[in-house]
C-alpha positions in Angstrom: 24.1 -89.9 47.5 24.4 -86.5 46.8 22.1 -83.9 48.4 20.2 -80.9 47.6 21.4 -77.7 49.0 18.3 -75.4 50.2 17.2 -73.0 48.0 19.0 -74.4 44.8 16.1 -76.5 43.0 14.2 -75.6 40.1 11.6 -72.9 40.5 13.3 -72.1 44.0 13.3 -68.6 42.9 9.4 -68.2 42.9 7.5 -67.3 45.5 4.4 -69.4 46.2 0.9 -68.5 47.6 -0.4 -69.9 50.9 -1.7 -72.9 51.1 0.1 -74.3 47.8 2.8 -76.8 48.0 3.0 -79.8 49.0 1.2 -79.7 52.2 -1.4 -77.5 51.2 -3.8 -77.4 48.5 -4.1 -81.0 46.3 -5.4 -81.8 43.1 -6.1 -79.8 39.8 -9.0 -77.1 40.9 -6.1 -76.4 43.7 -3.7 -76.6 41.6 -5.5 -73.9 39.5 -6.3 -71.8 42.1 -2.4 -71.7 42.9 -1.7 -70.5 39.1 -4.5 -67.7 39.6 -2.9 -66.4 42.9 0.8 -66.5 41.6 -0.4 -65.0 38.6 -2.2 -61.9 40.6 0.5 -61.8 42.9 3.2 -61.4 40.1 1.7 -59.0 38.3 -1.4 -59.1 36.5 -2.6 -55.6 38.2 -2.0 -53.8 35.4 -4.4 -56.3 33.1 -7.1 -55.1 36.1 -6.7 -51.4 35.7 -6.6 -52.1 31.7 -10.4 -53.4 32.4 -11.2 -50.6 34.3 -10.0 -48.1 31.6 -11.9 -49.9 29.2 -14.9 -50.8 31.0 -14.7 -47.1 32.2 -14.9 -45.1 28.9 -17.6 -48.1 27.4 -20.0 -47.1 30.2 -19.0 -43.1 29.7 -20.3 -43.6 26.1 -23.1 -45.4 26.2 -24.2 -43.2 29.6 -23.6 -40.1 27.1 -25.4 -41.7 24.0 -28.5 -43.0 26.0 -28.6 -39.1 28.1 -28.4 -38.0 24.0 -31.2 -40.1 23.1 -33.3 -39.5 26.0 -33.1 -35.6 25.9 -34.1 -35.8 21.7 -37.1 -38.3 22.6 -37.9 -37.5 26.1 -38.6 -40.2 28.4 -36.7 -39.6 31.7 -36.1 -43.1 32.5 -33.6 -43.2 30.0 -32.2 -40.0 30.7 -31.9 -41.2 34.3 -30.0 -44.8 33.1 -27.5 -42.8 30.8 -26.8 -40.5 34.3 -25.6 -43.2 36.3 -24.2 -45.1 33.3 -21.9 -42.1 33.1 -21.4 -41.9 36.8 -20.5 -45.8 37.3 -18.4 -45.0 34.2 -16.0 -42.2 35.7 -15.7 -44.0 39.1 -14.1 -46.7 37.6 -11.9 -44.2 35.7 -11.3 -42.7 38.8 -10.4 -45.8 40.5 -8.1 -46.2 37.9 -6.5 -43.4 38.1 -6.1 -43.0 42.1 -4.5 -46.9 41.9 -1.8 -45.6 39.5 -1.1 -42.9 41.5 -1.6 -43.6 45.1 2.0 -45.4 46.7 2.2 -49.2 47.0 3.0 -50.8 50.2 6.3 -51.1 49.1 7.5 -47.5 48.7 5.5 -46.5 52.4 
């Protein structure tokens, strides 16, 4: 009978999330679950701060357009809504930009 040597099977080479494996999580919601984590874990950070650029500039414009709108027309409400669109807008630019820049774990 021949025998495995540790470390030398298929897919030895990835590293797995807690709680999936044989022992831990079972069936196909787990089994999802796992695929999510190893998916964040291996690198899907930069699809996050991709959504935060976007989202980011989307709520900068439409902040600016409504601020526009409300300063030709008047009502403050909507001057007031375009304010904080713009503010939640450039926070998540902000965020953006401070996760690029500040040093991972890794490099500390």
């Amino acid at each position: 009978m021949l025998r495995r040597r540790p470390g030398r099977g298929v897919g030895s080479g990835s590293a797995r999330p807690a709680g999936c494996g044989r022992k831990g999580l079972q069936g196909p919601a787990a089994a999802a679950e796992c695929r999510r984590q190893g998916a964040i874990e291996n690198g899907d950070g930069a699809m996050i701060l991709m959504i935060k650029k976007v989202g980011g500039l989307a709520l900068v414009l439409l902040g600016g357009l409504l601020v526009a709108h409300g300063a030709l027309v008047g009502p403050v409400w909507e001057i007031l809504v375009g304010l904080l669109l713009v503010l939640a807008g450039m926070t998540l630019l902000a965020m953006k930009v401070a996760h690029r820049n500040w040093p991972s774990q890794a490099e500390l």
